[in-house]
N, C-alpha and C positions, 0 to 999 in steps of 0.2 A: 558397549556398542554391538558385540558379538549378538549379545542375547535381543536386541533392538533389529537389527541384519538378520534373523534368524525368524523373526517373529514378522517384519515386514514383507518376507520371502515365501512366508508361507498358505498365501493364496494362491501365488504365483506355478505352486509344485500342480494342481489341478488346473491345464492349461486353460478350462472354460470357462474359469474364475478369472474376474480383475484384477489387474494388480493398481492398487491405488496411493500404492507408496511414493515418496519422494526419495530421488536421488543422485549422490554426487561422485566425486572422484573415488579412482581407489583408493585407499585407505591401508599402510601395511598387507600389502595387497588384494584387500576385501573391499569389494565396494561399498561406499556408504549407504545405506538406506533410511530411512526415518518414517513412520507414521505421523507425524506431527505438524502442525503447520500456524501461524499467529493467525488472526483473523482481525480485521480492522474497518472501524464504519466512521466513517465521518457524517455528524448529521449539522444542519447549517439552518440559525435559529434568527429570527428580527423581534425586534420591540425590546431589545436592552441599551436601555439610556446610558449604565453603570455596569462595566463587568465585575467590579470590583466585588460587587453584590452574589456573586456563582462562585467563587472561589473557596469559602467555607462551604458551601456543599459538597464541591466537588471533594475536597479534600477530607471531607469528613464520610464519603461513601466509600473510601479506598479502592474506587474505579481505577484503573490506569488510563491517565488523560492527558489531552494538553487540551485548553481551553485558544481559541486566535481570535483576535478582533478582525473583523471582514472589512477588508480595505474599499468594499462598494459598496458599503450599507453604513452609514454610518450608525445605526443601533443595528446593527448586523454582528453574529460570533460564530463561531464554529466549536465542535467539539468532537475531538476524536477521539472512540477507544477502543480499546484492543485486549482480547483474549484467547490464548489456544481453548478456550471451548464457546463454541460461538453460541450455546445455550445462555452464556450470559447478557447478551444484546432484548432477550425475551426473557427473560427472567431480572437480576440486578439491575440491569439498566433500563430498564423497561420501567420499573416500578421508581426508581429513582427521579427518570424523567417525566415521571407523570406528578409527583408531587411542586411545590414552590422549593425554589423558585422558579424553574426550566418550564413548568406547568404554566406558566402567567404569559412566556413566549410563543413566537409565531412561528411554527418548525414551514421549512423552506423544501419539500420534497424533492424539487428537482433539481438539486445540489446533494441529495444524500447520494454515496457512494459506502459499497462493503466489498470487500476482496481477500485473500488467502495467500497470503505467502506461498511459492513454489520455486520450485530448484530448476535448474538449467540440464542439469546432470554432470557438470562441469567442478560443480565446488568442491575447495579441497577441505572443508570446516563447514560440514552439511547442516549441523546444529544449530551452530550462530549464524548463517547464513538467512537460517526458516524463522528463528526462533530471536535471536539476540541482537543481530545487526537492525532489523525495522524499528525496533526498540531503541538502540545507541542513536540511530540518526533523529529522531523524531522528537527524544528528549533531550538532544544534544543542544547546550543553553548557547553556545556560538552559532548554532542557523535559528536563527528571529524569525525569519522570513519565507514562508510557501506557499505554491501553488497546488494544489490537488485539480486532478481532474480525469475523468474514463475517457476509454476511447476503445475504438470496433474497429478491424481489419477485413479486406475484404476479401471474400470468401477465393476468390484465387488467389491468396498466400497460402490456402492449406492445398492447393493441388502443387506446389512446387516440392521437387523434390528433396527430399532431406539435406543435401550439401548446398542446394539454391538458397535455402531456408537459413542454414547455417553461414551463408558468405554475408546474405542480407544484416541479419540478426548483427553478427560481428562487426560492421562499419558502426550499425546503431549505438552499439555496446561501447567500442572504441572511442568515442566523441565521448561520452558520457564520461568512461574513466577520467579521460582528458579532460574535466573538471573538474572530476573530484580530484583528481591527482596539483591540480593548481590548488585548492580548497577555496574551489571558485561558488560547486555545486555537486549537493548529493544527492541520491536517490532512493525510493521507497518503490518500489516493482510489485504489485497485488495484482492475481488473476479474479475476474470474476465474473468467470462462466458459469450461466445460470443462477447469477447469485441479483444481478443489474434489470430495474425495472423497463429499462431501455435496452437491454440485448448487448451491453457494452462485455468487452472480452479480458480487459486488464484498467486497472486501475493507479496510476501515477503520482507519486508527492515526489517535487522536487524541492528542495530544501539550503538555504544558502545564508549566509550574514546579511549581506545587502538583495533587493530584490531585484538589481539589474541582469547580474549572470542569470538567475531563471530565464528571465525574458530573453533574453541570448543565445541561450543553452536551447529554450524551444524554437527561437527562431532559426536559429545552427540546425535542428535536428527536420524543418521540412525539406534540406537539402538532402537528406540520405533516400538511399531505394525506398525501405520500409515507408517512413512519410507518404513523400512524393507521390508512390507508385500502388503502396498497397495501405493505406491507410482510411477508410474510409468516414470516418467520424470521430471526432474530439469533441472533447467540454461535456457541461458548460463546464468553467475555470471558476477553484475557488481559491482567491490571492489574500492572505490573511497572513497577521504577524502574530508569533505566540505570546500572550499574555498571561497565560501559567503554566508549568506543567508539574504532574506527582511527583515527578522525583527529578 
């Protein structure tokens, strides 16, 4: 980690340089730093009668995936995957998804979402935070059941002051634990600025056994500041239950 902190830090020594690192709490009294971050695209396909029929490819491309039948589409699916190098989404998966069977479906654009894991600066476990938690939740075979969906804030949440920012954030946050801590719902948190063909700022998977608590959990959450006050766009929602996943 020393040599990770060392290497993350060292744009940072010539001030005109960016620092583009992620990071978390101290650490043995070193803060954590990391270069590294998962990257995750969900793309949202129609015209499958059978998903049964996508499951040997999937599993035979050793993509990291979880295949969801789309709860609004009845030959509707989703497919989400994820890489710390997002060169894979244009290269393996790119070429994957242009052959049969993925090739024979009706890819749905304004349901695809892609976002990047990032840290709060707060984590005490910078690694599994970026790297390992989006992964435990996602293939975790007790949440069946999620919603994915982007969403855009409006542009006076970034004039509030850092601790306005921070009191906001922390209600949001608090509700949230408060579910998973029932193991009611969990959550997948992706930024993706500049990444969204719609200008969207972060992207959401809420993840749960049954699909009630989602529905809950987002109706719970238009009562905080954030929502309420400085939210400016959501959706569109994609509500799918998982029907495979790699591991």
């Amino acid at each position: 980690m020393q040599d990770t902190h060392s290497s993350a830090h060292a744009a940072h020594k010539n001030s005109e340089l960016p620092d583009v690192a992620e990071y978390g709490a101290p650490k043995e009294g070193v803060r954590q730093a990391l270069d590294k971050r998962l990257f995750m695209q969900l793309l949202v396909f129609t015209g499958c009668s059978d998903a049964q029929t996508l499951v040997k490819s999937i599993d035979d491309s050793r993509l990291e995936a979880v295949l969801y039948l789309d709860a609004s589409d009845p030959k509707g699916v989703g497919l989400l995957l994820m890489s710390e190098d997002p060169a894979l989404f244009t290269n393996d998966a790119r070429k994957f998804l242009n052959i049969a069977p993925f090739s024979a479906l009706t890819l749905r654009p304004e349901f695809t979402m892609l976002g990047r894991s990032y840290s709060g600066g707060f984590e005490q476990d910078l690694q599994d935070w970026l790297l390992q938690k989006p992964r435990r939740n996602v293939f975790n075979q007790a949440l069946g059941w999620v919603v994915w969906y982007p969403l855009r804030r409006k542009p006076e949440f970034e004039t509030l002051s850092k601790e306005e920012q921070r009191v906001i954030l922390m209600e949001h946050a608090k509700l949230g634990m408060s579910y998973g801590a029932a193991e009611l719902a969990h959550d997948v948190r992706l930024a993706c600025h500049g990444l969204d063909a719609r200008d969207n700022e972060f992207v959401i998977g809420v993840l749960a056994k049954d699909l009630h608590p989602i529905s809950r959990l987002i109706q719970d959450m238009r009562k905080t500041q954030q929502t309420s006050k400085y939210i400016q766009s959501m959706g569109p929602f994609f509500v799918g239950q998982a029907f495979h996943r790699t591991r």
